[in-house]
C-alpha positions as CSV (number, residue, x, y, z in Angstrom):
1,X,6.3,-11.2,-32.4
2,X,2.7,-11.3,-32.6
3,X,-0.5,-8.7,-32.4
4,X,-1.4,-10.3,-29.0
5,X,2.5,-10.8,-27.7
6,X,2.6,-7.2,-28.7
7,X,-0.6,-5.9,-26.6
8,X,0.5,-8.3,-23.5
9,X,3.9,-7.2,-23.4
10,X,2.1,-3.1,-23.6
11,X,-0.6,-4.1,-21.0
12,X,2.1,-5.7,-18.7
13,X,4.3,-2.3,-19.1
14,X,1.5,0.1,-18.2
15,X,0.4,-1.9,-15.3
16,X,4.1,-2.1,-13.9
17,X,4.5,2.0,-14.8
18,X,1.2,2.6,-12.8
19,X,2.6,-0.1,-9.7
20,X,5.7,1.4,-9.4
21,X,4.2,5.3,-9.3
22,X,1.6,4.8,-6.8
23,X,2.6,1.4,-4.6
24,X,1.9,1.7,-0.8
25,X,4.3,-0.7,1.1
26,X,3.7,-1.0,4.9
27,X,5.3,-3.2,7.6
28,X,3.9,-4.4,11.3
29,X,2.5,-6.9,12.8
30,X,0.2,-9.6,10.7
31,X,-2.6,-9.6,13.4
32,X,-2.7,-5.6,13.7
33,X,-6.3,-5.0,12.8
34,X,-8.5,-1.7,13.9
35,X,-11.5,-2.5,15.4
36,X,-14.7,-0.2,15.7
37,X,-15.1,1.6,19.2
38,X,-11.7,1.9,19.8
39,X,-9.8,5.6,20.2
40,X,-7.3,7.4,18.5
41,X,-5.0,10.7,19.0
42,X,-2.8,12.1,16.8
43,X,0.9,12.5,18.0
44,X,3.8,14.9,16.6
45,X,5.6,13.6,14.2
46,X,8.9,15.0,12.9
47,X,8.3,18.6,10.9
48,X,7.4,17.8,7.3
49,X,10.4,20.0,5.7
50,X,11.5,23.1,5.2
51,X,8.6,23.7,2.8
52,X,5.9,23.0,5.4
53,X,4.1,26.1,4.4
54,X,3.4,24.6,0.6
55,X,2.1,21.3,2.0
56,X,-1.8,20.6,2.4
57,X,-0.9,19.4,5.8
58,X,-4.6,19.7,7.2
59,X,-6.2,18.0,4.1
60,X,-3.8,15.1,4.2
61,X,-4.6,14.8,8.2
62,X,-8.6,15.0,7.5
63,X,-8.5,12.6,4.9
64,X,-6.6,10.1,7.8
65,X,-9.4,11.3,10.1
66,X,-12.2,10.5,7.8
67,X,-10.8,7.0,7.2
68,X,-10.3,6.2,10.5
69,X,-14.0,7.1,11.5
70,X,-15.1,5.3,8.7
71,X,-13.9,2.5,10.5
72,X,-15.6,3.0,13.4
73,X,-12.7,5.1,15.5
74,X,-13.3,7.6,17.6
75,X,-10.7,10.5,18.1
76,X,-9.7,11.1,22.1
77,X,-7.1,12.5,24.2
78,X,-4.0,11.4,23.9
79,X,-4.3,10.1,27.5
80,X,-7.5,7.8,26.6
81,X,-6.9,6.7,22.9
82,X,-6.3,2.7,22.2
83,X,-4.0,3.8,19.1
84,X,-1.8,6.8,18.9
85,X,-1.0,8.6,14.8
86,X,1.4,10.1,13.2
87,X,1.5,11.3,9.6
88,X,4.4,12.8,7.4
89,X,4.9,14.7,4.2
90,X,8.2,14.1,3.0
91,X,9.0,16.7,-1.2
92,X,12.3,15.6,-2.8
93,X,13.2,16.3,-6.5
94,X,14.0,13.2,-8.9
95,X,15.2,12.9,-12.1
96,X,14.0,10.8,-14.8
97,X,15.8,10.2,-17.6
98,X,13.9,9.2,-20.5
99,X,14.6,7.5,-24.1
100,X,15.8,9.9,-26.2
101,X,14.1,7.8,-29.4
102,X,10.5,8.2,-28.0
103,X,10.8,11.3,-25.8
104,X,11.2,15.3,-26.4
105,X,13.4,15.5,-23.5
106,X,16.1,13.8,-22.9
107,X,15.8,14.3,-18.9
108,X,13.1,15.5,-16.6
109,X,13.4,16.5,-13.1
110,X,10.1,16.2,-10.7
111,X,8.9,16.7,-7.3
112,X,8.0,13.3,-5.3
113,X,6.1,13.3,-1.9
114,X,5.8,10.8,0.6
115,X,3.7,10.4,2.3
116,X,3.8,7.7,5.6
117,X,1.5,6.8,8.3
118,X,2.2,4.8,11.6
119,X,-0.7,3.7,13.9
120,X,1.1,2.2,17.6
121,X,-0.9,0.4,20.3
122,X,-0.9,2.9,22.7
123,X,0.3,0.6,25.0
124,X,2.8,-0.8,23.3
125,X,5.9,2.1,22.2
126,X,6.6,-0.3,18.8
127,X,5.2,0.6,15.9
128,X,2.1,-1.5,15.2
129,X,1.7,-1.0,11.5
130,X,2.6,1.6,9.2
131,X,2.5,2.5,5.4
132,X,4.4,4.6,3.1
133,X,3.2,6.0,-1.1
134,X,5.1,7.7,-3.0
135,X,3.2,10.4,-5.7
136,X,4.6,12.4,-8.5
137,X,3.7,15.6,-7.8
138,X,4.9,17.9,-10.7
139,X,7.8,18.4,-13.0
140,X,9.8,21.7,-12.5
141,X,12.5,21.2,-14.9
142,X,13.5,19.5,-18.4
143,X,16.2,19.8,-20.7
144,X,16.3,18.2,-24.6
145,X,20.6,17.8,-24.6
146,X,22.5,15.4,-22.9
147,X,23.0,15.3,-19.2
148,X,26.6,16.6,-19.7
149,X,26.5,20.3,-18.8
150,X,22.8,20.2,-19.6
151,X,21.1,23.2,-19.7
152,X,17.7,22.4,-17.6
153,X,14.9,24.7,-18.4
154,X,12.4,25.3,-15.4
155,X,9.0,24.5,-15.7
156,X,5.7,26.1,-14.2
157,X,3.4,23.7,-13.1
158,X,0.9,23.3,-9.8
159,X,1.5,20.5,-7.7
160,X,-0.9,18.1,-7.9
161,X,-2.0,16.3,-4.7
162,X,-4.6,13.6,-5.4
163,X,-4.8,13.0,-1.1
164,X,-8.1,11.2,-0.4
165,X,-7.4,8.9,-3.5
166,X,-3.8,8.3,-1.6
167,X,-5.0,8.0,1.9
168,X,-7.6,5.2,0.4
169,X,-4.6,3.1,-1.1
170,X,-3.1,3.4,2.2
171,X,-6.2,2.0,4.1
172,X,-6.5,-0.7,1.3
173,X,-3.7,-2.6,2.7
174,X,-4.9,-2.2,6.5
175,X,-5.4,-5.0,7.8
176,X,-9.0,-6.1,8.6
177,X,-10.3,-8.0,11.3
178,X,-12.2,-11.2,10.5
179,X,-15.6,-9.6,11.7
180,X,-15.3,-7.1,9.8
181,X,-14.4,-8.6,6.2
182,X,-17.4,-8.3,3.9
C-alpha cells in the first residue's frame, strides 16, 4: 500500500466517522418548501423523557424559532398558522466497543440524543416533512476488561449540547423553494 492509498483510505475513514455521528435524515414530501410570510405554531409533542428536567428544552425550541424566522416565518396562533411544529429530545445510552489494539478501553458507554423535528401543512393532518440527528452527548462509563462480567467505571463528564450547530444541519436539508435558492 502506498503513502497516498494510505492518506485516502484515513481521509475516507474520518469523513464516514464524522457522517455517521452527526447525519440528519428526514422524510416528506419532495415539493415541501417554506415560503416567507407564511405562519407557524408550535404543537405538543410527546414528553421528551423521564429526564425532561436535564434537557435544554427552550434553547433547542429557540434555535427552531430563529431558523424559522430567518426564513421569513412568522409565529401565530395555532388557529392561524400555515404550518404547525413539533420538536423532540429523545437521551439513550450506547455502547461502543472499541479495538482493544488502538484503544485504552476496551468498551465505552455514552449518552446519545435525538433530536427530531416535523413541520405539517396545517391543513393537511400528514406529516409534511420532518428530520431526525443523532449527537453524542457524553460518556458516563468505561471499562479496560472484557465485556464478560466487566467491571464499568463511571465517568464525570457535562453533556455537551452543540444545538444551533444541530438545528442548522437540520435546516440544511430543508427543502428550498426555487425563488428562494441563491
Amino acid at each position: 500500500m502506498t503513502c497516498t492509498s494510505i492518506r485516502w483510505t484515513g481521509a475516507l475513514l474520518l469523513a464516514l466517522h464524522f457522517a455517521a455521528c452527526s447525519s440528519v435524515r428526514t422524510e416528506g414530501h419532495p415539493d415541501f418548501v417554506l415560503r416567507p410570510g407564511e405562519t407557524f405554531a408550535w404543537v405538543a409533542g410527546s414528553p421528551p423523557g423521564p429526564v425532561a428536567a436535564e434537557l435544554p428544552w427552550d434553547e433547542f425550541r429557540a434555535a427552531i424559532t430563529h431558523e424559522l424566522e430567518a426564513r421569513g416565518l412568522q409565529v401565530a396562533d395555532t388557529e392561524e398558522a400555515d404550518v404547525y411544529v413539533e420538536a423532540t429530545i429523545e437521551i439513550e445510552v450506547v455502547m461502543q466497543q472499541n479495538d482493544p489494539n488502538f484503544e485504552l478501553y476496551v468498551a465505552e458507554r455514552y449518552e446519545r440524543a435525538t433530536l427530531a423535528l416535523e413541520l405539517t401543512r396545517a391543513e393537511d393532518p400528514d406529516i409534511e416533512w420532518s428530520a431526525t440527528r443523532r449527537q453524542r452527548l457524553r460518556y458516563v462509563a468505561h471499562t479496560m476488561g472484557g465485556l464478560a462480567g466487566a467491571q464499568w467505571s463511571p465517568v464525570e463528564e457535562e453533556r455537551h449540547w452543540e444545538l444551533p450547530d444541530v438545528v442548522r444541519s437540520i435546516f440544511a436539508r430543508l427543502p428550498v423553494a426555487p425563488d428562494q435558492r441563491q
